[in-house]
Phi, psi and omega in degrees: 000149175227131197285088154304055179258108165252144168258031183103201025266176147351138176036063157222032166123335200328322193314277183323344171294305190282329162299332197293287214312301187286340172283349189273357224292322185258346149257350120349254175338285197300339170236061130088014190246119186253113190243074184313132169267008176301290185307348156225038180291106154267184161262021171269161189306321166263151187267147191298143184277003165275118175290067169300313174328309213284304191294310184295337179290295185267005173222143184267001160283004167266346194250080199237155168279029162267287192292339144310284154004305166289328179261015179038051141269156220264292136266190162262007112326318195266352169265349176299343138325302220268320136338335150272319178283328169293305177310356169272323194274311203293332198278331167293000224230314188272340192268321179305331179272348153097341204290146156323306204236169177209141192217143191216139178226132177210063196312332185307354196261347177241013180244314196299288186310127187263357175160170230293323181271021160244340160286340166304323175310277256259319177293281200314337156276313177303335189262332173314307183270315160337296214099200186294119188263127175246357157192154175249143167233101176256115199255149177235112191267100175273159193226151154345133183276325182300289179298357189264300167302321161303325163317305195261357155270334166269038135298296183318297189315304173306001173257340172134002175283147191272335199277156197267151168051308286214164191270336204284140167202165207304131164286332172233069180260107198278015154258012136297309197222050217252054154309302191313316175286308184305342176243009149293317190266335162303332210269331178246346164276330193130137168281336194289318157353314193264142183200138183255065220278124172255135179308067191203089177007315189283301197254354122356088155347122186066351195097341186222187185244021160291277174283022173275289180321284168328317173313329187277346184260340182083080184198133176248105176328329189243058174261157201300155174087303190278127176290143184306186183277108185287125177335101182238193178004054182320110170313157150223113171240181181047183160014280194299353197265324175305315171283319217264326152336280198313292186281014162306294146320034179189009171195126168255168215284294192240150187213123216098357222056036155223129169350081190303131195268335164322314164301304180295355155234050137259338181275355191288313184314288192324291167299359153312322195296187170238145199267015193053184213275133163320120163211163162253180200300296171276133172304170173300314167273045116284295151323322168280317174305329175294293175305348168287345199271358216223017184293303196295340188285336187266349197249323169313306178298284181277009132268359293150304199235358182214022136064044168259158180282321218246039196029053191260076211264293173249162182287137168324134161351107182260209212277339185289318167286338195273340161296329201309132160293166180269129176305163208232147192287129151339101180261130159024265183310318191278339197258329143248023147293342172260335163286333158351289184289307167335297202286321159303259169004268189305346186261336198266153208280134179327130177313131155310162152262164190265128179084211181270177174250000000 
């Protein structure tokens, strides 16, 4: 059998991969490729389309409650449980179905994993349920470090940060910089095995990262049989993502220790809006002294790993990003304008029902 296991990173497409993979699931199987439902087997009826399972099973810094959470586990007891009984479902899942390839998506396997003996844990569970492997592919999607930090401050919002803005962040975010990992996983896999593909529209296959990803299985998504990719993890940028900073300090992310829903249908609200004319976070040249610091590091990456010569990861910034206005701070006045239809909406008297009760 032969492995695809990608492992992100954060914010390059994964949600759409993983949603595409799993709506696709039977036509895969038909051309001989297994896209599992072991590695996100929850106790809701459908399994999550992330293999999540995988990062939880062999590190113990996945076992935070975001990522409990997605399997609707209680702590991290129950996920060192619930990891043995999956690798028992996935070795069952792989000898019925019969395929040739076997394919996995997990970004949690490059943010999470602290280090070389939990990706040796992760071989060694993938060779337990598999069997006999005759090639491994571990693909890695890297993104622009200037657009990669913005990315990953409206995630922190959407999770619950108060705070505004700023380039500065951890040198060793591997999702900055994802040398360490990429030689945790060269080092127990194979250097050839491994590879670090960048996330920029322009060099994708197809444009996305769906059919970037297909591409390495020899499949074209958008072939007879595959339903197209469904709208998953919908961004909150501009205006709505600025108002949700703000009430974020007057409505917390969770309450009890559960997701707080209120909050989950102000962000259902919130993404209605429209984010307005594209801007960034920052000035350019703040954004840009941020992506310098990461030059050796990208020249590195792409002889090493994506075997270019001329150390060439990405294209410079071009003239459209360097036009971009810096967003402008939330005014008062403007923050209720945008809540106005929300607070209508939720303030309006509940729809009748129609017929007998």
């Amino acid at each position: 059998m032969r492995v695809l296991l990608h492992i992100g990173s954060e914010k390059t497409g994964t949600t759409s991969i993983q949603h595409w993979a799993a709506a696709n699931r039977a036509a895969l199987a038909a051309r001989g490729i297994l896209y599992p439902e072991a590695p996100g087997e929850r106790p809701n009826p459908r399994p999550e389309p992330n293999h999540v399972g995988l990062a939880l099973a062999v590190s113990e810094r996945a076992r935070r409650p975001d990522l409990l959470g997605m399997l609707g586990l209680a702590d991290p007891a129950a996920a060192a449980a619930y990891g043995a009984r999956m690798e028992e479902r996935l070795a069952a899942e792989i000898a019925a179905a019969g395929c040739g390839t076997l394919l996995l998506s997990n970004e949690h396997l490059s943010s999470r994993l602290r280090d070389e003996a939990e990706v040796a844990a992760l071989r060694a569970l993938l060779e337990r349920a598999a069997g006999a492997v005759t090639e491994w592919r571990i693909v890695l999607y890297h993104r622009r470090q200037d657009e990669m930090v913005q990315s990953i401050y409206a995630m922190r919002v959407l999770h619950g940060a108060t705070e505004p803005f700023r380039t500065a962040a951890r040198r060793d975010d591997p999702r900055l910089d994802p040398r360490p990992i990429l030689g945790h996983f060269a080092r127990v896999f194979g250097e050839a095995s491994v590879t670090a593909r960048p996330f920029d529209r322009g060099r994708l296959v197809g444009g996305d990262a769906v059919a970037d990803l297909m591409s390495l299985l020899g499949v074209d998504p958008r072939g007879a049989g595959f339903a197209p990719p469904p709208r998953a993890n919908v961004s909150l940028a501009g205006e709505p993502l600025e108002l949700l900073r703000l009430v974020n300090a007057h409505l917390p992310a969770t309450r009890e220790g559960q997701p707080n829903p209120a909050r989950g249908r102000l962000l259902a609200a919130l993404r209605r809006l429209p984010a307005g004319p594209r801007a960034a976070l920052a000035p350019r040249a703040a954004l840009d002294a941020f992506l310098a610091r990461y030059a050796e590091a990208n020249a590195e990456i792409a002889r090493r790993w994506l075997r270019r010569d001329d150390g060439l990861l990405f294209d410079p910034p071009g003239e459209a990003e360097a036009s971009l206005p810096v967003a402008r701070p939330l005014t008062a006045e403007r923050a209720v304008a945008l809540l106005a239809p929300i607070l209508a909406e939720a303030l309006d008297d509940p729809p009748r029902r129609k017929g007998p009760r």
